[in-house]
C-alpha atoms as one frame of an Amber mdcrd trajectory, in Angstrom:
protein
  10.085  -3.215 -23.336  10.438  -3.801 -19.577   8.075  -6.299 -18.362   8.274
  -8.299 -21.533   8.871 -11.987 -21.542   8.130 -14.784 -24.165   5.966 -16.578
 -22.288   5.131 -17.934 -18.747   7.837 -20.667 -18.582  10.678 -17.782 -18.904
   9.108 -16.016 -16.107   8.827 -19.430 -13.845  12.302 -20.331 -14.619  13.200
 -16.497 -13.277  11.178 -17.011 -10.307  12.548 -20.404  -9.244  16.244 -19.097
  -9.837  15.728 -15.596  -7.926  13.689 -18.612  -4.930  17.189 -20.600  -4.234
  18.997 -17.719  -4.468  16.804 -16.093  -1.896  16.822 -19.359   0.053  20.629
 -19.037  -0.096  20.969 -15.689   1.768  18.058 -16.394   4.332  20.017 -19.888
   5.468  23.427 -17.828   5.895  21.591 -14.879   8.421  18.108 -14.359   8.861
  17.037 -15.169  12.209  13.433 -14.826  11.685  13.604 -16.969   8.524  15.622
 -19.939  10.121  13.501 -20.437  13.024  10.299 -20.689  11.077  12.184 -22.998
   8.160  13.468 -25.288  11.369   9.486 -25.334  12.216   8.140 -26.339   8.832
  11.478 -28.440   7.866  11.939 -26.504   5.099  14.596 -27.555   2.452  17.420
 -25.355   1.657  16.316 -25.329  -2.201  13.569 -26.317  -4.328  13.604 -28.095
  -7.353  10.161 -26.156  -8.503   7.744 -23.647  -7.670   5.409 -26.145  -6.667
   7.647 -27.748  -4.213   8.198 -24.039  -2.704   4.152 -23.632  -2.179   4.324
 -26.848  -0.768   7.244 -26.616   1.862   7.360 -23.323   2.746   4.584 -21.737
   5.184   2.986 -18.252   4.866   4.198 -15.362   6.277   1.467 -13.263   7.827
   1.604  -9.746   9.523   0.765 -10.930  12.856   3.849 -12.208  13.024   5.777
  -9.716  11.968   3.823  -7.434  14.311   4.685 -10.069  17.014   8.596 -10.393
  16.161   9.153  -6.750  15.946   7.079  -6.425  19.398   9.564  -8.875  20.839
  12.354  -7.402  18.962  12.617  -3.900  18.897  13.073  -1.688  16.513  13.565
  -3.309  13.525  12.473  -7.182  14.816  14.870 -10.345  13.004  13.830 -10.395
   9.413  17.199  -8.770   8.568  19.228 -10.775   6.511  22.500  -8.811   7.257
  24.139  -6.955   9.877  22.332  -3.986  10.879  25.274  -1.891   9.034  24.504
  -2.966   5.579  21.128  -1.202   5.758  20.719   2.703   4.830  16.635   3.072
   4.782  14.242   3.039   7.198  10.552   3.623   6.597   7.698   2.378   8.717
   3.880   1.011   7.931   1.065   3.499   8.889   0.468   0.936  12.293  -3.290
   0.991  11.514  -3.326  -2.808  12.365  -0.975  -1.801  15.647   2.189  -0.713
  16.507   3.844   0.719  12.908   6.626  -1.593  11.601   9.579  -0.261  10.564
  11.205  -1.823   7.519  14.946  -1.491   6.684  16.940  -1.619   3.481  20.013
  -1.950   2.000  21.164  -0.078  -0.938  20.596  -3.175  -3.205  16.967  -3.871
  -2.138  16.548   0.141  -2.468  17.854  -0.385  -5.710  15.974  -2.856  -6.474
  12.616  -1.312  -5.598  13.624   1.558  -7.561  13.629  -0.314 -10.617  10.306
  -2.006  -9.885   8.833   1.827  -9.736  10.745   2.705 -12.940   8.548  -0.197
 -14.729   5.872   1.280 -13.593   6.973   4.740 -15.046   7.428   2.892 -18.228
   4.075   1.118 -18.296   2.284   4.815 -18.189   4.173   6.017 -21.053   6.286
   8.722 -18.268  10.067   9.486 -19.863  12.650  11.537 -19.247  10.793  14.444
 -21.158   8.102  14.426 -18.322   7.674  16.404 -15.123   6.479  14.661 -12.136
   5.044  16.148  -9.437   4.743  14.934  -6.119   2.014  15.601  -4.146   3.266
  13.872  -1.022   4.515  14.818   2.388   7.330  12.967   2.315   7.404  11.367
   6.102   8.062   8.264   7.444   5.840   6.280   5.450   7.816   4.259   2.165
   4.676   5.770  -0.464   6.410   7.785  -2.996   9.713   8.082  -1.644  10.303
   5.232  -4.325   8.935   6.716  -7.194  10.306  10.199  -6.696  14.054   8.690
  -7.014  12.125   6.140 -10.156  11.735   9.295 -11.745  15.145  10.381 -11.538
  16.315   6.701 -12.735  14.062   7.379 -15.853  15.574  10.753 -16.462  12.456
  13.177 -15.970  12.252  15.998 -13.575  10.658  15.799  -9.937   9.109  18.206
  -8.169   8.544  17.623  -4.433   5.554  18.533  -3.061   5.946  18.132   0.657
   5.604  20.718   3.229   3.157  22.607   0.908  -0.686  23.541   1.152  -2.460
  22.126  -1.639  -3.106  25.473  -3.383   0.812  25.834  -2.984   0.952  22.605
  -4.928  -0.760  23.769  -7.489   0.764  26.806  -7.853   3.759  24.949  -7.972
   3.041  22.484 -10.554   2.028  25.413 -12.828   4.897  27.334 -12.448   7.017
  23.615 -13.293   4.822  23.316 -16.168   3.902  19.501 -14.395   2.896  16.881
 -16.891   2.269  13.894 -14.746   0.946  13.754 -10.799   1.631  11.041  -8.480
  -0.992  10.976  -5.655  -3.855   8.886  -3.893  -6.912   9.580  -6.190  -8.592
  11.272  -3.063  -5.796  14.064  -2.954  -6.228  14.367  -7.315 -10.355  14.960
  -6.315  -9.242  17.519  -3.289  -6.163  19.093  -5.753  -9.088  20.096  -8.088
 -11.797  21.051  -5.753  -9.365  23.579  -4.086  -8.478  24.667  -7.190 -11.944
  25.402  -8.219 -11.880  27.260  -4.305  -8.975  29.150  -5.193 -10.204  30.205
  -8.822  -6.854  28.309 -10.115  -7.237  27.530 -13.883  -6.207  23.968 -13.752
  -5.545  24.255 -18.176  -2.626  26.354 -17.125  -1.000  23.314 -15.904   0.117
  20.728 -18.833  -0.840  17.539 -17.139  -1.513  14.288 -19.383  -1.039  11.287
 -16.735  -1.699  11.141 -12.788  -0.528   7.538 -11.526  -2.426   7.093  -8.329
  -1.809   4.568  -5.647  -2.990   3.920  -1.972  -6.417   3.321  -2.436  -8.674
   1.761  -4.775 -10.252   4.470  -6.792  -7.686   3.634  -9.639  -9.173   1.266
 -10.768 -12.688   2.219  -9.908 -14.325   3.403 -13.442 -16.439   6.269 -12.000
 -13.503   7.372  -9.683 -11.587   7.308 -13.008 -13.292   9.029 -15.110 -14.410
  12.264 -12.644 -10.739  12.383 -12.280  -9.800  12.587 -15.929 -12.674  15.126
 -16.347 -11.438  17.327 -13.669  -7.934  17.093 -15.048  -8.680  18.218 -18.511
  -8.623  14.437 -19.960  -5.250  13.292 -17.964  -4.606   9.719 -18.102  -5.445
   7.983 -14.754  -2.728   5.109 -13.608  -3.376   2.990 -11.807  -0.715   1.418
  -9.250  -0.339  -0.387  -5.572   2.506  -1.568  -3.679   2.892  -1.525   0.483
   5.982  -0.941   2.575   6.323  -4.472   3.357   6.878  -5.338  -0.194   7.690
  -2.232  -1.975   5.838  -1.345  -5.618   4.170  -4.481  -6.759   1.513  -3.537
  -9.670   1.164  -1.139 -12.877  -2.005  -0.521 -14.780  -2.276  -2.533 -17.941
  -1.650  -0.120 -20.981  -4.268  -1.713 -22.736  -6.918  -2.128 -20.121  -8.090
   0.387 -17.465  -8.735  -1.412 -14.011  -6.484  -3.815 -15.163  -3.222  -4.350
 -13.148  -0.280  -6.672 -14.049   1.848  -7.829 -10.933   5.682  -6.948 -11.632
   7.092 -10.395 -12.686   9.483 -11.677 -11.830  10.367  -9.382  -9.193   7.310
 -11.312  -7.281   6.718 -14.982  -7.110   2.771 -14.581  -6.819  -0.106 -16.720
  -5.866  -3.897 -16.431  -5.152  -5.222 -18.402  -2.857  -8.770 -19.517  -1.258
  -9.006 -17.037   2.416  -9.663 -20.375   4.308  -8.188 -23.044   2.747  -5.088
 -21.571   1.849  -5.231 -23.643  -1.639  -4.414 -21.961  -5.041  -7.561 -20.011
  -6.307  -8.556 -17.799  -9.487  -9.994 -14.984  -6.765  -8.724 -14.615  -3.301
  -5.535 -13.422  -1.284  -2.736 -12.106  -3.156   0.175 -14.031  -1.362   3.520
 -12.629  -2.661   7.059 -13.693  -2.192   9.590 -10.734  -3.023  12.412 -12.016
  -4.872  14.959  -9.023  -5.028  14.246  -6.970  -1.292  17.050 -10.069   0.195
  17.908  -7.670   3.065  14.274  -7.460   4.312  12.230 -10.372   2.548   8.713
 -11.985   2.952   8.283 -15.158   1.688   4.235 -16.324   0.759   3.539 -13.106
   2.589  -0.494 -13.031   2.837  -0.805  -9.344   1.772  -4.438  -9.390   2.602
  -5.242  -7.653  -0.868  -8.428  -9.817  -2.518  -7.613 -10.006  -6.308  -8.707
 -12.229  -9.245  -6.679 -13.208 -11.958  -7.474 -12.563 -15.653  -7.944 -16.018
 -17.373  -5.742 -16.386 -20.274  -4.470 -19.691 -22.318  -1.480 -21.135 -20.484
   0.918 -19.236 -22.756  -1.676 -16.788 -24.227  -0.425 -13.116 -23.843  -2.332
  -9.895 -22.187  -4.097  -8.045 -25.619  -1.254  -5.552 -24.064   1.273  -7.789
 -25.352   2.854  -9.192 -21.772   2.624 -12.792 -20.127   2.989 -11.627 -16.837
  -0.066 -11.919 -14.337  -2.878  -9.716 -14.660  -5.441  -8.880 -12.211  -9.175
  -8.224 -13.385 -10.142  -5.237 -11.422  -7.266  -4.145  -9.672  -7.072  -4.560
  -5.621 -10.605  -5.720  -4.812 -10.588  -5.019  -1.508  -9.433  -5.982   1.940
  -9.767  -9.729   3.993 -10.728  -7.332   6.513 -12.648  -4.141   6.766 -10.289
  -1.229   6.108 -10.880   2.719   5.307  -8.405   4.766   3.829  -7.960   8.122
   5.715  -5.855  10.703   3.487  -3.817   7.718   2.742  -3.519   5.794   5.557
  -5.545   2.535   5.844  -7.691   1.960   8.883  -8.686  -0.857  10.252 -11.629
  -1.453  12.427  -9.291  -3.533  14.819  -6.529  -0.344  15.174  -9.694   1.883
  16.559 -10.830  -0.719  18.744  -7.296  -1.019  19.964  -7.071   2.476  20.653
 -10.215   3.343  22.089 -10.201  -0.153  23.992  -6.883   1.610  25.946  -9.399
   3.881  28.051 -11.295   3.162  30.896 -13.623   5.926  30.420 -15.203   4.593
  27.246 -18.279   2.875  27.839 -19.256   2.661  24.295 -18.124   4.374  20.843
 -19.196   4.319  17.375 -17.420   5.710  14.158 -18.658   8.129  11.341 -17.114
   7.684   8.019 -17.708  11.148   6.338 -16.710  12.636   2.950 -15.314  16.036
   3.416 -14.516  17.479  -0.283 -14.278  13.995  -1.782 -11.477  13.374   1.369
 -12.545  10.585   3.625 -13.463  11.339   7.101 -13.525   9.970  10.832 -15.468
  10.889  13.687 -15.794   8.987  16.814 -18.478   9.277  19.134 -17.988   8.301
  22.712 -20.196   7.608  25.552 -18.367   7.968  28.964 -18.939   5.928  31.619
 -20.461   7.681  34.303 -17.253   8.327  36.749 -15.057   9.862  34.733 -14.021
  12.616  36.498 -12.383  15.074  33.760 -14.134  15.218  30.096 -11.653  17.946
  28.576  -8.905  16.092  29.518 -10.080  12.558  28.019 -10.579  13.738  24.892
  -7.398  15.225  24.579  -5.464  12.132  25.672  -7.715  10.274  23.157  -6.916
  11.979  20.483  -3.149  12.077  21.006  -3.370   8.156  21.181  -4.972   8.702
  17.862  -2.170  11.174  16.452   0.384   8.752  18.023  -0.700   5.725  16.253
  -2.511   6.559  13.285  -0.969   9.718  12.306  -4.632  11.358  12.114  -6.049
  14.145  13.767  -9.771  12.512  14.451 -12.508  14.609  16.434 -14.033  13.441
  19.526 -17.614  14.014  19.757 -19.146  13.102  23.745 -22.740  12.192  23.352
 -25.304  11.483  26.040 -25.284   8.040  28.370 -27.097   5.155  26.471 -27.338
   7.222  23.488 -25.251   4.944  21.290 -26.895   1.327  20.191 -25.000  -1.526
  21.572 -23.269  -4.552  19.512 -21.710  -7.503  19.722 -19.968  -6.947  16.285
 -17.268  -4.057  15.925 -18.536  -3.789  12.732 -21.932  -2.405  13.337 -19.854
   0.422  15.118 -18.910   1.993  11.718 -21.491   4.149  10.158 -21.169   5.741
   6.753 -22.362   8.564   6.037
């Protein structure tokens, strides 16, 4: 069974081979690697796990954000010439400018087979059907899983470039029996349906593995799901471009996820202290992506880890790590907007860009169980050309966030005023 080890100390032993070997290849090329081991006097190898927490410092996205802002495209984690690498995909740039990530066939590869496990986990074979409800664009999302379900040996059905009733047209006439979506686009797949009068029994479905946000692992997003699928199997799974797949639902516990070891070297730590911690940041360290790799990258994902005896399996059978509850939430505020995640700071960054603003808040809607946003603005009192504002604005918002949002102008003083960007966000 993939996944299965005979305890923790195999999976350790793994991790701290897969570490030097990692260490290895970062010494011989990796700009952006060397400079921050020469600052922290990092060793070339470690003699334990341990010793790697100690030595080596986190990785955070600010300064990725900043090295790929002084080093553009691609920035200096690269590990090898820029000829060895075959994939490019990009983050969503809700936090700022996007990042774009290469690859090499062998960290492709790899990633691939992280996304098979997670195949495996939900019970998906090569007698399955997988449709893909997912637009296929710039962002990493299921670009991985579609060729994870060709490694397995089932069939994939693309569904980019289609309306959603065309999706579901199409994944009746494939006879679909498994969906791979953000729970969000499952909810709108069957409202539409119900819109359309399409009889969603006509289409075979037993398992939808969802990813992107955190209704798979949310019991009442879960089971309104299943229910609307005729009893499918919800999956639960989470990864990010920066690290590629990371997590599959435990087959044994709903809103339980197990952390692919040992792809990952993983730790939880305390938000401020940085120190090892049963709840906190997921900190990850990817052990196979060696053309593109984050060490202790601080994924800002809160988690909490399942207590078990030292060497005391999962009631699933597996020793690797298991997260109570799935992703918990963000060390920031974040929304998810048809997939993308938003971030309180990417607004302010955009609307912060014009002049004109003199105050804005932001309505988080539900539109047919899809998430929402609306941005009121108050101008401030010179600005000569309304129609024309709001149409720059909202390109800026197309531009960076990929999202159409609508601009609503409302009266002078008619917005409350705050010192926190928080308070800005109402939902509704």
């Amino acid at each position: 069974m993939p996944g299965d080890f005979p305890n923790r100390d195999v999976i350790a032993c793994e991790q701290l081979a897969a570490v030097n070997r990692l260490l290895e290849v970062i010494h011989a090329g990796n700009a952006f690697y060397q400079e921050k081991f020469m600052a922290a006097d990092a060793p070339h190898r470690v003699a334990s796990l341990a010793e790697f927490s100690a030595r080596f410092p986190f990785t955070t996205k600010t300064e990725l954000v900043a090295d790929h802002a002084e080093h553009p495209p691609f920035g200096t984690n690269l590990s090898f010439p820029l000829e060895r690498y075959t994939r490019t995909h990009q983050t969503s740039g809700t936090t700022g400018n996007p990042l774009r990530w290469l690859d090499t066939p062998e960290s492709w590869a790899w990633m691939v087979t992280n996304w098979a496990e997670v195949f495996h986990a939900a019970g998906i074979t090569n007698k399955d059907r997988i449709f893909f409800a997912f637009s296929f664009g710039p962002f990493i999302g299921f670009w991985l899983a579609f060729e994870a379900g060709e490694h397995i040996g089932a069939m994939c059905i693309p569904g980019g470039g289609l309306s959603t009733a065309a999706r579901l047209r199409s994944m009746i006439a494939h006879q679909a029996t498994a969906l791979c979506c953000t729970p969000t686009y499952a909810l709108h797949l069957a409202e539409v349906a119900a819109q359309e009068k399409i009889d969603l029994t006509q289409i075979p479905l037993r398992t939808i593995v969802v990813a992107g946000e955190p209704g798979g692992s949310i019991p009442a997003t879960r089971e309104r799901l299943s229910h609307l699928w005729n009893n499918a199997r919800i999956f639960d799974h989470h990864g990010m471009t920066e690290v590629g797949p990371v997590t599959y639902e435990c087959p044994a516990q709903a809103g339980v996820l197990h952390i692919i070891e040992p792809a990952f070297y993983p730790e939880v730590i305390d938000t401020q202290t940085g120190a090892l911690a049963a709840r906190g940041e997921l900190v990850l360290t990817t052990l196979g992506r060696t053309g593109s790799p984050l060490l202790r990258y601080r994924t800002g994902d809160l988690v909490k880890v399942q207590t078990r005896g030292a060497n005391e399996p999962c009631v699933c059978g597996r020793h690797v790590l298991a997260l109570e509850g799935g992703i918990l939430g963000r060390v920031d505020d974040m929304i998810v907007v048809r997939g993308v995640n938003v971030y309180p700071t990417a607004i302010e960054s955009i609307v912060r860009q014009f002049p004109e603003v003199a105050e804005y808040r932001v309505r988080v809607t539900k539109v047919q169980s899809l998430t929402e946003l609306k941005l009121e603005v108050e101008l401030v009192a010179d600005c000569a050309d309304t129609k024309a504002f709001v149409q720059r604005l909202q390109k800026a918002f197309q531009e960076s966030l990929a999202l159409r949002v609508p601009i609503e102008i409302v009266a002078a003083n008619a917005l409350p005023r705050y010192e926190l960007k928080a308070k800005r966000w109402v939902v509704e």
